[in-house]
C-alpha positions in Angstrom: -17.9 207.5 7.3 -16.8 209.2 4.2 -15.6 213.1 4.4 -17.8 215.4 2.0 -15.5 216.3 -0.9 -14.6 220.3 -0.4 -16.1 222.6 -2.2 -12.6 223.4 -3.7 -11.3 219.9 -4.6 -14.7 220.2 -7.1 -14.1 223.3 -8.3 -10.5 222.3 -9.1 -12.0 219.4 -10.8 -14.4 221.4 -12.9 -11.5 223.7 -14.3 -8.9 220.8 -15.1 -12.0 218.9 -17.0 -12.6 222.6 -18.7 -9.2 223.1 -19.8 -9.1 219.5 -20.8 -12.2 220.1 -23.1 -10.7 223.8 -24.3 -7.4 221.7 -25.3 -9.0 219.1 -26.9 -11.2 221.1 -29.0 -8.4 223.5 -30.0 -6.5 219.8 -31.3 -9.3 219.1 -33.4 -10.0 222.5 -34.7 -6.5 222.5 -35.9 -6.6 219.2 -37.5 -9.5 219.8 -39.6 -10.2 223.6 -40.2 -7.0 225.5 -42.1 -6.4 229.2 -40.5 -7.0 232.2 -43.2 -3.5 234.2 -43.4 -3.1 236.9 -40.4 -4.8 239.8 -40.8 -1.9 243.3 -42.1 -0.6 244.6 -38.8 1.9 246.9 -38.0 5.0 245.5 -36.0 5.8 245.8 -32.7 9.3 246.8 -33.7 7.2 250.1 -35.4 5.2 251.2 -32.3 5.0 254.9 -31.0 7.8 256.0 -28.7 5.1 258.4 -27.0 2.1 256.8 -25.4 -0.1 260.1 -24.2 2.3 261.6 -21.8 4.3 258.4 -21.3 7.7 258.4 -23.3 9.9 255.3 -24.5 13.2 255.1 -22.5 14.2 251.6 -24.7 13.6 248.5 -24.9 14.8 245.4 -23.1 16.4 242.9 -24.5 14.9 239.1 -23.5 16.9 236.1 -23.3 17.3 233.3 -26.2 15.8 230.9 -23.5 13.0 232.8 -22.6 11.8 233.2 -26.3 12.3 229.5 -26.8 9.6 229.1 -24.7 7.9 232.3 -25.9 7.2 231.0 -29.3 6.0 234.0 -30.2 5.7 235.8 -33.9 6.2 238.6 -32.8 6.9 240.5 -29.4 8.5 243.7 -27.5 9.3 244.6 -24.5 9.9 248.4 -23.4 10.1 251.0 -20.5 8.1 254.3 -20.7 8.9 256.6 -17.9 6.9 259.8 -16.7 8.5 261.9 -14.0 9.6 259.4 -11.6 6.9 256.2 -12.8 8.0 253.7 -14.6 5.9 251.4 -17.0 7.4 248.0 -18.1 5.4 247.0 -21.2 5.8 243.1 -22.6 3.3 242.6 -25.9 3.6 239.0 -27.4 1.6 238.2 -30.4 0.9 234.9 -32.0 -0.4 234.5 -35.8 -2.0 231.2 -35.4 -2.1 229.1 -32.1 -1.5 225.5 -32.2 -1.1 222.7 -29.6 2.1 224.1 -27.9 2.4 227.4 -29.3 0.0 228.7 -27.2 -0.2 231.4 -24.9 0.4 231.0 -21.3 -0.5 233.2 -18.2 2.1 235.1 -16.8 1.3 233.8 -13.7 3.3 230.3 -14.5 6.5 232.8 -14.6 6.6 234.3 -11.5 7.1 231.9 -8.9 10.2 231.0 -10.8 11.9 234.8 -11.2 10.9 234.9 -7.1 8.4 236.6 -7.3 5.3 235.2 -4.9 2.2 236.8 -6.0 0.2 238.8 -2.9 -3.2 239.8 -4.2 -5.1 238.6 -7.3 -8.7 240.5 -8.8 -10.2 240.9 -11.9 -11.1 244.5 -12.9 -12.2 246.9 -15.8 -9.9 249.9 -16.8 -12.2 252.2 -18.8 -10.7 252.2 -22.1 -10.9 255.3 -25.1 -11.6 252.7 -27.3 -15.8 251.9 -26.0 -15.8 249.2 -24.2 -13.6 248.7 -21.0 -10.4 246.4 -20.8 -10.7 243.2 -18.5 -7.5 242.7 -16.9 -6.0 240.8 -14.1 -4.5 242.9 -11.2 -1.9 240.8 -9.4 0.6 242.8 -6.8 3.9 240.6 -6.7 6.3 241.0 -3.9 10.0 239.6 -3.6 11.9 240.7 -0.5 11.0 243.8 0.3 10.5 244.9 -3.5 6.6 245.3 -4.5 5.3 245.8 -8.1 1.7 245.9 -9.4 1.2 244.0 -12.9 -1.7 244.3 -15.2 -1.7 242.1 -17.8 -5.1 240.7 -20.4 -5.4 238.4 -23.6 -6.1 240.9 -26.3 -7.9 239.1 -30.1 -10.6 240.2 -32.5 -11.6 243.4 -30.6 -11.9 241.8 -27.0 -9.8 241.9 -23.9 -10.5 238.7 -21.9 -8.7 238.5 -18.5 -9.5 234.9 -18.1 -7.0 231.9 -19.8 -10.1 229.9 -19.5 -12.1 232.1 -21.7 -9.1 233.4 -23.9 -9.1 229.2 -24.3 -12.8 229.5 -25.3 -13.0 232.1 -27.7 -9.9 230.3 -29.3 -12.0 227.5 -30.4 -15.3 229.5 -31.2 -12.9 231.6 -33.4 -11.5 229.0 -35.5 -14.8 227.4 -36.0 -16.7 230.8 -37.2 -13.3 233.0 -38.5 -11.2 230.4 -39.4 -8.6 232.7 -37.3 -6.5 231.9 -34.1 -4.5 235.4 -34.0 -4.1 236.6 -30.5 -1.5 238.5 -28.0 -0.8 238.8 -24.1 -0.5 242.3 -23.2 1.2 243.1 -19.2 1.9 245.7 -17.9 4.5 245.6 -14.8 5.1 249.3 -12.3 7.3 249.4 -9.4 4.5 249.7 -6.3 5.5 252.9 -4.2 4.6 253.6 -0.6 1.0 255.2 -2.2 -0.5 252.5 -3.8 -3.4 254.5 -4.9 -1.3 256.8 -6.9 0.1 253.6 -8.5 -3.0 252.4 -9.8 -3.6 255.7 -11.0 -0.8 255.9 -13.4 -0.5 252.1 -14.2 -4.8 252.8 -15.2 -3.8 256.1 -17.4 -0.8 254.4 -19.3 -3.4 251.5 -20.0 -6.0 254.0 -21.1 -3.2 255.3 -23.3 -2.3 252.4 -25.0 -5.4 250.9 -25.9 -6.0 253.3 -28.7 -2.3 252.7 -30.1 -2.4 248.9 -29.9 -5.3 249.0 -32.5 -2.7 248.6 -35.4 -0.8 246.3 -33.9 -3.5 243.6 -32.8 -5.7 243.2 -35.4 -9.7 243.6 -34.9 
């Protein structure tokens, strides 16, 4: 007697045949329909050293390796501190995406820095802007260290927390805009003893940078 196929073996099926039909329509889209030139942004180089009460304590430098695989056209990564938080902010933006210079969750990263994610959920930070932000909310532990990370797909006015979807609107973009522009926006904070006060200043530094990433990701 056969065993009943699990009901996650065909979920896992249904995704892989999903992101096969996302890839393949993105290869086609590319072959046939030309991108219109990026819409005037401002760099990332360029953005505010203040973010509401949140101020810049520098950037970090990332590896040659790491931006090999980035492929990104442009990107940043910076600390702002307030009293004793710390926000590590990564932005990577890409002008057109093409088979292989496409964005990729930071999820696939983790594992290999040793970091073992702990808890995964999708949620809505209200946002200044009108509608909320969807964003993943992964906590990431490695030893004894914990941090929470926040981190969404950001194009055309929309935050999409799903690759899947992000995938999605990639192809219905370049069919109706003729435009594959999009960026990955994560946020990283060190995860103190009180995780409720952590999500409280890892949700206001988000609800502070919405309004200021509005230049920088184009509508």
């Amino acid at each position: 007697m056969t065993a009943p196929e699990s009901p996650l073996a065909g979920l896992t099926g249904r995704l892989a045949a999903l992101s096969l039909l996302v890839v393949a329509g993105v290869v086609v889209i590319h072959a046939s329909v030309p991108d219109k030139p990026s819409p005037p942004r401002v760099p990332f180089a360029q953005m505010t050293t203040a973010i509401g009460t949140w101020q810049s304590a520098g950037n970090v430098a990332i590896d040659q390796e790491s931006l090999d695989i980035l492929k990104a056209d442009d990107y940043m990564r910076r600390l702002y501190v307030r009293g004793d938080r710390v926000a590590d902010l990564f932005i990577a933006y890409y002008a057109t995406q093409r088979q292989g210079d496409t964005m990729h969750s930071p999820m696939n990263c983790l594992p290999a820095a040793g970091w073992q994610p702990m808890t995964t959920e999708r949620v809505q930070i209200p946002s200044q802007r009108g509608a909320p932000i969807n964003a993943n909310r992964v906590v990431i532990q490695k030893g004894l260290d914990k941090e929470l990370v926040l981190y969404w797909y950001q194009s055309h006015g929309r935050t999409i927390a799903s690759e899947y979807a992000s995938k999605a609107y990639l192809v219905l973009d370049s069919l109706r805009q003729h435009r594959s522009d999009a960026a990955l926006v994560r946020i990283v904070m060190p995860l103190a003893a009180a995780e409720t006060a952590t999500n409280r200043a890892a949700t206001d530094f988000v609800q502070s940078l919405s309004p200021v990433l509005a230049s920088h990701i184009p509508d």
